[in-house]
N, C-alpha and C positions, 0 to 999 in steps of 0.2 A: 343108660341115660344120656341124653343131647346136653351137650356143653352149650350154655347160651352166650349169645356175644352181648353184650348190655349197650354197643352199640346200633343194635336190630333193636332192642326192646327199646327203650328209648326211656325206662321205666327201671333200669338194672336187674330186671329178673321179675320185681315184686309183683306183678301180675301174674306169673304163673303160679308163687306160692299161694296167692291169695283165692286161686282158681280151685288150687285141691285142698287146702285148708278145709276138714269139715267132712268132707268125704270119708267113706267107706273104705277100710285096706281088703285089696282086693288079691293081698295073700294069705291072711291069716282069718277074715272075714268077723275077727271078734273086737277090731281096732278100729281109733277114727284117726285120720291124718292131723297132723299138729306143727304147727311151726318150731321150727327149734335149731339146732345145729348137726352137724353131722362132717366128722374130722376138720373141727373150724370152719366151716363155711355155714350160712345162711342156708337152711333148710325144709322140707317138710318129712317127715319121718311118724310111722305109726308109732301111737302111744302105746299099743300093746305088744308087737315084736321088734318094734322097732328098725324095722325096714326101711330105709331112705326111698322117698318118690323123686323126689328133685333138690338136688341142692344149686347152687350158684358158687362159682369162681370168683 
């Protein structure tokens, strides 16, 4: 996963969660993406294995 610099986004990340938000996990295929956290940080993680897509710093 790409470390974002939230001075590029300009937004601190929240566009990219809001991007897979909703989506299909594309390792387990039985999951939808959700916002949530993931080792304290801001993140998106399947609701069914729970796999991190992206989290933020």
């Amino acid at each position: 996963m790409a470390k974002l610099q939230s001075s590029r986004t300009g937004d601190n990340g929240q566009q990219v969660l809001m991007l897979l938000e909703g989506r299909s996990c594309p390792y387990c295929t039985a999951g939808e993406l959700k916002r949530g956290t993931y080792k304290d940080n801001r993140a998106v993680i399947c609701d069914h294995c729970e796999t991190p897509h992206a989290q933020l710093w």
